[in-house]
C-alpha positions in Angstrom: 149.3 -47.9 88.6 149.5 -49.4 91.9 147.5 -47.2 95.1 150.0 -45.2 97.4 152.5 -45.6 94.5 155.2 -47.8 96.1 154.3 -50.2 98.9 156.6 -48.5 101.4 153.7 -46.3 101.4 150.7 -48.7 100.8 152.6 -51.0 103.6 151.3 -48.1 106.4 147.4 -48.4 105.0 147.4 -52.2 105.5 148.6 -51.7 109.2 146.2 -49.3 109.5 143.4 -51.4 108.9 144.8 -54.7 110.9 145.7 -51.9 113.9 141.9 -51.0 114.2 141.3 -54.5 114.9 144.3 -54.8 117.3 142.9 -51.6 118.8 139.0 -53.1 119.3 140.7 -56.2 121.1 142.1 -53.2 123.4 139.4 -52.2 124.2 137.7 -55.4 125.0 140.6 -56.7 127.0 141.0 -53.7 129.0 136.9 -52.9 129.5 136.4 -54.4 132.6 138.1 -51.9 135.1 135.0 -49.6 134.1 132.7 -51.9 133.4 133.6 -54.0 137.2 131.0 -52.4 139.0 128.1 -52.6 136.9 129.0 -56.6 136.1 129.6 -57.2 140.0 126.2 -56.1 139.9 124.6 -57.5 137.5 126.0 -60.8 137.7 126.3 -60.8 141.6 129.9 -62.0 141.4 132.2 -61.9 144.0 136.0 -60.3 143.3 137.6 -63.4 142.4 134.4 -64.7 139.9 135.1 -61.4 138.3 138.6 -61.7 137.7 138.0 -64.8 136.6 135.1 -63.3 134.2 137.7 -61.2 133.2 140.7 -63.5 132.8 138.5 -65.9 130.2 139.4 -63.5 127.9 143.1 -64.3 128.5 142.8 -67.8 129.0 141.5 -68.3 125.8 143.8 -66.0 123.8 147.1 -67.3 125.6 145.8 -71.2 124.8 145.5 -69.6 121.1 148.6 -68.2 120.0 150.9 -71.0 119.1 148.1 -72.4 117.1 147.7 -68.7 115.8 151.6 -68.9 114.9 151.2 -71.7 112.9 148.1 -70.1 111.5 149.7 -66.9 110.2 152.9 -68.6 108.8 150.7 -71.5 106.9 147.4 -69.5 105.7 148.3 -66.0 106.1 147.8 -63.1 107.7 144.7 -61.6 105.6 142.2 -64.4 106.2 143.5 -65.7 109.8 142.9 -61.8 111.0 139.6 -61.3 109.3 138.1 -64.4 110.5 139.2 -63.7 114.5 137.6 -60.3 113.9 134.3 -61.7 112.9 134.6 -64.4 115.7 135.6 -61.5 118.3 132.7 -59.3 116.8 130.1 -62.5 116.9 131.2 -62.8 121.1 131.0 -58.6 121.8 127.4 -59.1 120.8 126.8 -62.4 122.6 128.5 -60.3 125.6 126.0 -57.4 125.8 122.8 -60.0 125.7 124.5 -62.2 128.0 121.4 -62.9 131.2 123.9 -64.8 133.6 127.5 -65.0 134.9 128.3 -68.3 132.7 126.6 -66.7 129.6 129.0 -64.0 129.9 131.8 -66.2 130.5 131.2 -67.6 127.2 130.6 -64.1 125.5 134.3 -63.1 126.8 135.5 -66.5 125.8 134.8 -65.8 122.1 135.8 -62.1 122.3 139.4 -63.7 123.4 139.1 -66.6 121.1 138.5 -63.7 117.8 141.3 -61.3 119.3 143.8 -64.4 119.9 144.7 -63.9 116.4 145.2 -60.6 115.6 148.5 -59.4 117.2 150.9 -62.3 116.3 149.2 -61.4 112.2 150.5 -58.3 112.8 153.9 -59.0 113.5 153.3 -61.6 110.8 152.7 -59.0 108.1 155.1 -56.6 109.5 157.7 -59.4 109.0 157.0 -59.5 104.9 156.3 -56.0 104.4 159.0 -54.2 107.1 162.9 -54.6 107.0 164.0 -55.9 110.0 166.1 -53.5 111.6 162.9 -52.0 111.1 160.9 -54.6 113.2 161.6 -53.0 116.7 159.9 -50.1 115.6 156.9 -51.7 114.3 156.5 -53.9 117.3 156.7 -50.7 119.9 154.0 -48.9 117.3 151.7 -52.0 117.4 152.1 -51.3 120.9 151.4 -47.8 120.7 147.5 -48.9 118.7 147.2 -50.8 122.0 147.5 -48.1 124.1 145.3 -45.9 122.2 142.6 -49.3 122.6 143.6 -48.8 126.5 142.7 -44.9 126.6 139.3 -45.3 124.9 138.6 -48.4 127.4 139.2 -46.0 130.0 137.3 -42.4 130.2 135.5 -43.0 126.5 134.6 -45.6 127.7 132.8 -44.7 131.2 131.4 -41.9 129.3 129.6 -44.0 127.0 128.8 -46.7 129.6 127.3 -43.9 131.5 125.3 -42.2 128.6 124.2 -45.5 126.7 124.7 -48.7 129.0 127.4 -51.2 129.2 125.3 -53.7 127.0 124.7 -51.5 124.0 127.7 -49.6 124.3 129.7 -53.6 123.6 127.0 -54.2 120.9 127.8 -51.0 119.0 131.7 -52.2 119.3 130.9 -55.2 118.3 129.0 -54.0 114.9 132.0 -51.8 114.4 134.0 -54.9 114.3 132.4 -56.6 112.2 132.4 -54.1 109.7 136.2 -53.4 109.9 136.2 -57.6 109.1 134.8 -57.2 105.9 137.2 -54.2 105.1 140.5 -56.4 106.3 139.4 -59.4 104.1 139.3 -57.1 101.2 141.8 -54.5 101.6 144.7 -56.5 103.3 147.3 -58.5 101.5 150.0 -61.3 103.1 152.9 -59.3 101.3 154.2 -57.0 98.3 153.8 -59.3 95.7 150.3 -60.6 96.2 149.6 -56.4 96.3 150.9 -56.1 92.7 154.2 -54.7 93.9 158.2 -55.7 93.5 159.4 -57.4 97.1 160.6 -54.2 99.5 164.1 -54.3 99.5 166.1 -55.8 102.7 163.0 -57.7 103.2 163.8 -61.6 102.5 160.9 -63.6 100.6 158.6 -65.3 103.1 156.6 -68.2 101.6 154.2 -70.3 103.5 155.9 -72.8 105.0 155.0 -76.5 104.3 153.7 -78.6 107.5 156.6 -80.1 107.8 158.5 -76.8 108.4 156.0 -75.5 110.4 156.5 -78.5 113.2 160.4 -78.2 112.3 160.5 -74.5 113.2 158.0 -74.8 116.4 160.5 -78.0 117.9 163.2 -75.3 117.3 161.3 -72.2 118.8 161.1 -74.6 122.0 163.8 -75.6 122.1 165.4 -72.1 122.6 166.1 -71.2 125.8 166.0 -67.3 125.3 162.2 -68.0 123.9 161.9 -69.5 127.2 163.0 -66.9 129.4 161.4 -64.1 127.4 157.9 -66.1 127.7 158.8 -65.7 131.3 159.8 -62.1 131.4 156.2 -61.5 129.4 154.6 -63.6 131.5 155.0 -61.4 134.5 155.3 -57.8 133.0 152.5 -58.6 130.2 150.2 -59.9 133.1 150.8 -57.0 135.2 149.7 -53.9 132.9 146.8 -56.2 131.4 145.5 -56.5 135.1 146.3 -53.3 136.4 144.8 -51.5 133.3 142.3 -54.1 132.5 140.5 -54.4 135.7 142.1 -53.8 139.3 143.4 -50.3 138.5 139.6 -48.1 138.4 138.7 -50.3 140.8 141.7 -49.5 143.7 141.4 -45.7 142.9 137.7 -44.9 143.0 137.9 -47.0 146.8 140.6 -46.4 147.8 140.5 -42.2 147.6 136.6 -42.0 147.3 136.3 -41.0 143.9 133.7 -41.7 140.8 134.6 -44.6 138.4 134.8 -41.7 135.4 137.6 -40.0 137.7 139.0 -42.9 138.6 139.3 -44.3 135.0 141.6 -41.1 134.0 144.5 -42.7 135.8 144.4 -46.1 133.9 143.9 -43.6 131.0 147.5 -42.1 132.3 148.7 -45.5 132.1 147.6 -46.1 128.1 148.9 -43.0 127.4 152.3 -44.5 128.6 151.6 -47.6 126.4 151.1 -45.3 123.6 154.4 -43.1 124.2 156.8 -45.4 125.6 156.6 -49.0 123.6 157.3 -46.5 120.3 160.2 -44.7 121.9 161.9 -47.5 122.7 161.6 -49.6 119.7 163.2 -46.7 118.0 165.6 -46.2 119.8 166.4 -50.1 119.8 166.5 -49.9 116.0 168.6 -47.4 115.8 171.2 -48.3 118.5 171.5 -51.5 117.9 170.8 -52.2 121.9 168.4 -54.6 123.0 168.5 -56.5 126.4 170.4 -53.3 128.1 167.4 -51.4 127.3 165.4 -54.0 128.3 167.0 -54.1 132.4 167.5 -50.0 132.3 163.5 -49.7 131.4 162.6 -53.1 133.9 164.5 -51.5 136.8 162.0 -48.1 136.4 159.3 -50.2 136.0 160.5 -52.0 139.5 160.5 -49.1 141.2 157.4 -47.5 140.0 155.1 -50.4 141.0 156.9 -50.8 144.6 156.3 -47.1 144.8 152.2 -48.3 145.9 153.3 -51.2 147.5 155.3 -49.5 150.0 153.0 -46.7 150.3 149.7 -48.1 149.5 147.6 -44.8 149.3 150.6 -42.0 147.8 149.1 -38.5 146.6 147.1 -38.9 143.5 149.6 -37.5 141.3 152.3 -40.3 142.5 149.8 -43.0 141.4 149.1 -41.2 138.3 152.8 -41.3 137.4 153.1 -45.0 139.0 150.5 -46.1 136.2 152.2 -43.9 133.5 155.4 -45.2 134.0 154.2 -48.8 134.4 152.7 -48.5 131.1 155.9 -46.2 129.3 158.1 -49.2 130.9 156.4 -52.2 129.3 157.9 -50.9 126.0 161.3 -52.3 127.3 160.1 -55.9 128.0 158.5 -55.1 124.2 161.9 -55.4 123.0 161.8 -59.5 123.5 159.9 -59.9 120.5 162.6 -58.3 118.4 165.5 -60.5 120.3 163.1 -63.6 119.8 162.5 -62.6 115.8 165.8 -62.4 115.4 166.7 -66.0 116.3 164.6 -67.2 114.1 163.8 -67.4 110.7 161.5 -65.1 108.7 159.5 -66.9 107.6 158.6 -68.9 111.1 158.3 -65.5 112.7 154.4 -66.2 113.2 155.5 -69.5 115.0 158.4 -67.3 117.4 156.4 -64.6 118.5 153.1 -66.9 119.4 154.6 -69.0 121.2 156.0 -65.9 123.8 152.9 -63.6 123.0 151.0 -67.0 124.8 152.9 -66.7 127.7 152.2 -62.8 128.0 148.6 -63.4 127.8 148.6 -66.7 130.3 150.0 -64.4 132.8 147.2 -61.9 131.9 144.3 -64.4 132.6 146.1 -65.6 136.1 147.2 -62.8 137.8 143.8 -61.0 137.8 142.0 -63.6 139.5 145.0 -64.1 141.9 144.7 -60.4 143.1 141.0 -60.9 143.4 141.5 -63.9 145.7 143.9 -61.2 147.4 141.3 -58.7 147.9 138.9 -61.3 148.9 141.2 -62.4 151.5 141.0 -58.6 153.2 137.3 -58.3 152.3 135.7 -56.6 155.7 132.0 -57.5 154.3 131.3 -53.9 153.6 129.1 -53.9 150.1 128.0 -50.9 148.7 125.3 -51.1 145.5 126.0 -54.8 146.0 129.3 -54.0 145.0 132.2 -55.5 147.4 134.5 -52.6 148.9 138.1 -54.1 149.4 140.5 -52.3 152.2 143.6 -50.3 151.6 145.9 -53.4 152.9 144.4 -55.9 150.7 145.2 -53.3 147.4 148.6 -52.8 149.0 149.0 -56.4 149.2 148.1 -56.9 145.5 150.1 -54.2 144.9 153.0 -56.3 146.5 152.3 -59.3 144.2 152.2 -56.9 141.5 156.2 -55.7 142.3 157.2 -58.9 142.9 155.9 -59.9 139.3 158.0 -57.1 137.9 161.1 -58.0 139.5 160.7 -61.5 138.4 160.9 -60.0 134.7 163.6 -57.6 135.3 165.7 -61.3 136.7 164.7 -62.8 133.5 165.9 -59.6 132.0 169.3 -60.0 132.9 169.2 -63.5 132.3 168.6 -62.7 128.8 171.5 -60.3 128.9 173.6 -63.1 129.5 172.2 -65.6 127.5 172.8 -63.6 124.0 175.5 -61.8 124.9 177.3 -65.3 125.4 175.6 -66.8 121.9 
């Protein structure tokens, strides 16, 4: 007798366990808005070096994911996401014993190198195990773990920075990590059939494909032009949360309205709890609609506005900014939906390969943008330290608040582009 009885059920444990991996690279991705005080200080960096400290992470994980594609369709799931957790685990550790600013860059680099992997698996096992007017759905809940990664790299995370120290609060992730490895290795299985079950039904077989399919489905893949404009569209709207959230956001508040890092860190919290809420909703209501790229422009508009809403102010009431980084992260979900539109162009079976190649574009925009808003801020820099920690002026937040907008609307274009494209397929 199989566990869970039927493997819609058993389907939801095997998530489970590849989402706490997902979530860990949440955490690590999103870490340095409360850790960017205490590594400006310890590595004596200025704001772009950290960004760029920061953006290693992205560099490295964008550079991954087509490989990762072809990865996940040709070996699998299972062992492609347990090895990248042990890899990701391995660099946490090397991160929190890291003396020097290049020894940390190299930490980060294998943190990004380990969590390349473990989103496009995801999707990968979603495709064999999940129907696909299901897929939506699943996409927006995968979302949703990120989120949750994004709340505890917020407040949890401060707290426990504040009570333990940044370098043995990593380490401890990073022994969590490598523990939930071992558990993925043995627990998680590439589909239905190699779990003992009978294929779910609606759900088409998916075999590894041959090398020769896999380069026959990644020439087709680029040579879409919807994959290009959603690699666009993620590009910008992917590389604007990650930055916001991930390091820029604690940062702009706790300056910017004289408040502790802890306080400051509840409003990238609001912002995660928007990941978690609105990526879900969406998908749902995708799935069950039918609607993709209109939901896409309604939700990219909202997300237009709510960014400009700093911009144009550049210090609003704390409970505007609070809803600006709420929204920001409820509105991603729509720019989610690409990953559906792109899946279902392609093949199942080359869905590792489709969503890759645009999840490397979301992630290239997450390692450039940071470091561009920390030229930015350098830019406005008055000189004023404080702890040894560089204190940037209202205008230059406003003005990377302005990049920021512009970045959105530049999605919400490729958006409607999109509309067009398919509707005219």
């Amino acid at each position: 007798m199989q566990p869970f009885g039927s493997p819609r059920r058993y389907r939801w444990l095997l998530w489970g366990l590849l989402g706490l991996v997902f979530l860990l690279v949440n955490v690590y991705r999103l870490s340095t808005a409360v850790l960017a005080e205490e590594l400006m200080a310890a590595f004596r960096t200025t704001g772009a070096r950290l960004g760029t400290l920061h953006a290693v992470f992205f560099y490295v994980y964008a550079a991954m994911q087509i490989p990762t594609g072809l990865l996940a369709d040709r070996v699998g799931p299972r062992r492609t996401a347990a090895a990248g957790a042990v890899v990701m685990s391995v660099g946490a550790l090397w991160f929190s014993l890291a003396g020097s600013y290049w020894t940390a860059i190299a930490g980060r680099g294998l943190i990004g190198l380990g969590g390349s992997v473990i989103f496009v698996c995801i999707l990968r096992f979603c495709a064999s195990w999940y129907r696909a007017d299901e897929f939506a759905t699943m996409s927006g809940l995968t979302f949703a773990v990120s989120g949750i990664g994004g709340v505890l790299a917020t407040t949890p995370l401060a707290l426990a920075v504040g009570a333990a120290g940044w370098r043995t609060t990593i380490a401890a992730l990073g022994a969590v990590g490598l523990a939930v490895a071992v558990l993925v290795a043995l627990v998680v299985r590439d589909s239905p059939e190699r779990a003992g079950f009978e294929p779910v039904e609606g759900v088409p077989d998916q075999p590894s494909l041959t090398l020769a399919e896999l380069r026959a489905s990644l020439a087709a893949v680029l040579g879409d032009r919807s994959v290009w404009a959603v690699s666009a569209m993620l590009f910008c709207a992917t590389g604007i949360n990650l930055t916001l959230f991930g390091l820029w956001g604690v940062p702009y508040v706790a300056q910017t309205y004289d408040v502790s890092v802890t306080y400051a860190s509840t409003f990238t919290l609001a912002g995660s709890v928007g990941l978690v809420v609105g990526p879900p909703a969406l998908g749902w209501l995708s799935d069950r609609t039918g609607e993709r790229t209109s939901l896409m422009i309604v939700g990219g508009g909202c997300y237009v506005l709510a960014l400009g809403t700093i911009a144009a102010v550049g210090n609003p009431p704390l409970p505007v900014v609070a809803a600006v980084f709420f929204l920001t992260g409820s509105f991603l979900g729509a720019f989610v939906l690409s990953y559906a539109v792109v899946k279902d162009r392609h093949p199942a079976s080359a869905s590792g390969v489709s969503t890759g190649t645009i999840n490397g574009a979301a992630f290239l925009g997450g390692s450039t943008l940071p470091t561009l808003m920390g030229f930015v801020l350098d830019s406005y820099w008055t000189g004023e330290l404080v702890g040894g920690v560089r204190v940037y002026t209202a205008t230059g937040y406003r003005m990377a608040f302005a990049i920021a907008t512009l970045a959105a609307a530049v999605a919400l274009a490729c958006a409607l582009w999109l509309h067009r494209l398919t509707g005219s397929d």
